[in-house]
N, C-alpha and C positions, 0 to 999 in steps of 0.2 A: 235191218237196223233203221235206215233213213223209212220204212214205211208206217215204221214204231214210231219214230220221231213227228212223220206228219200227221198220223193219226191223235196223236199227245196232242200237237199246235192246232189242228180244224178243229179238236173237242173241246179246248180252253177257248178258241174265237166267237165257237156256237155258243157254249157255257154265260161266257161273257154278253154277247149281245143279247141273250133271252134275257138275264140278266138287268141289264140295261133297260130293257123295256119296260121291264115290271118296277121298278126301286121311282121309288118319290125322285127329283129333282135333289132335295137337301140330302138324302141319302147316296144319293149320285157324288154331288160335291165331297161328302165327309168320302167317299171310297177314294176317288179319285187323288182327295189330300192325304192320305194315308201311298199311297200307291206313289205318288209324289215323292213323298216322305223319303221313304224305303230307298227308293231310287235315289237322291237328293242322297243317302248316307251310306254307299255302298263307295263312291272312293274315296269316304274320310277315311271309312273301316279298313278299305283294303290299305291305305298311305301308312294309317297306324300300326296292322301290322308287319311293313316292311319296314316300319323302323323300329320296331322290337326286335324285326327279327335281325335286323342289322348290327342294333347293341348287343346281341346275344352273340353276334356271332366277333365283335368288337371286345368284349369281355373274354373269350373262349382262346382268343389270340392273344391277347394283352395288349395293351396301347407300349408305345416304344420306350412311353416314358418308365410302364412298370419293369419293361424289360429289361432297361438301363440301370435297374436297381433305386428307382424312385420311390415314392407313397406307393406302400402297399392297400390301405384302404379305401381307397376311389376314391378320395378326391381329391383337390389338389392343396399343397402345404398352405396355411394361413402364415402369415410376414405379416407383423407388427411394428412400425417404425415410428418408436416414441419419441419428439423431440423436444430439443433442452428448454430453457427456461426462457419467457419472451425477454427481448431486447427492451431496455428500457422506452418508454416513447412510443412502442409500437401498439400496448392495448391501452392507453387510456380514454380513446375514443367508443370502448366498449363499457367500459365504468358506468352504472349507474350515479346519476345525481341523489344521493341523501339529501335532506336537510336534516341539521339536528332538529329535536323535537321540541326547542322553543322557537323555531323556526314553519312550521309546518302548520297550516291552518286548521283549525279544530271541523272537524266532518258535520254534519247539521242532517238529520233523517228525517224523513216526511210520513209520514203513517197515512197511506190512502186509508178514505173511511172513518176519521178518526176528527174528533173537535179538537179544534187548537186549545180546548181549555188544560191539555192535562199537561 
């Protein structure tokens, strides 16, 4: 077995350096960022699936809450607490200002482009 294994590792080292030899410079770069890559995303992959396999197995147990006879449908109750009517005094600082509309100055529009004659 380990002479299987080293003959696998010397054949990918030779593989690789001949390799190497012959490939452009930019062609080098793009492998080597790929090869990066790969590497760089092997313990997002493997984190993500320990925690799948965690909620899998979090689900399969029930959380303590489903066990205790809470929400049955995963998630947890929504609570709405609607309250009563404002205290006087407390929103009139939110009021907008109106003016009535003899109050309110007339809007005046500018037409880029256009002669003052019309």
């Amino acid at each position: 077995m380990r002479v299987i294994v080293l003959v696998c590792v010397s054949f990918m080292v030779v593989l690789a350096a001949v390799l190497g030899m012959r490939m452009s410079s930019e062609a080098l770069a793009v492998v080597t960022g790929v090869v990066c890559g790969v590497v760089a995303g092997i313990p997002l992959s493997l984190l993500a699936l320990m925690l799948a396999k965690s909620r899998q197995v979090a689900q399969e147990r029930g959380s303590p809450w489903q066990a205790a006879g809470g929400w049955q449908s995963g998630y947890p109750p929504v609570i709405v607490v609607q309250g009563g009517a404002p205290v006087p005094g407390q929103m009139e600082h939110l009021q907008p200002v109106l003016l009535p509309s003899h109050q309110r100055p007339a809007r005046q529009f500018h037409l880029v482009g256009q002669d003052d004659e019309w």
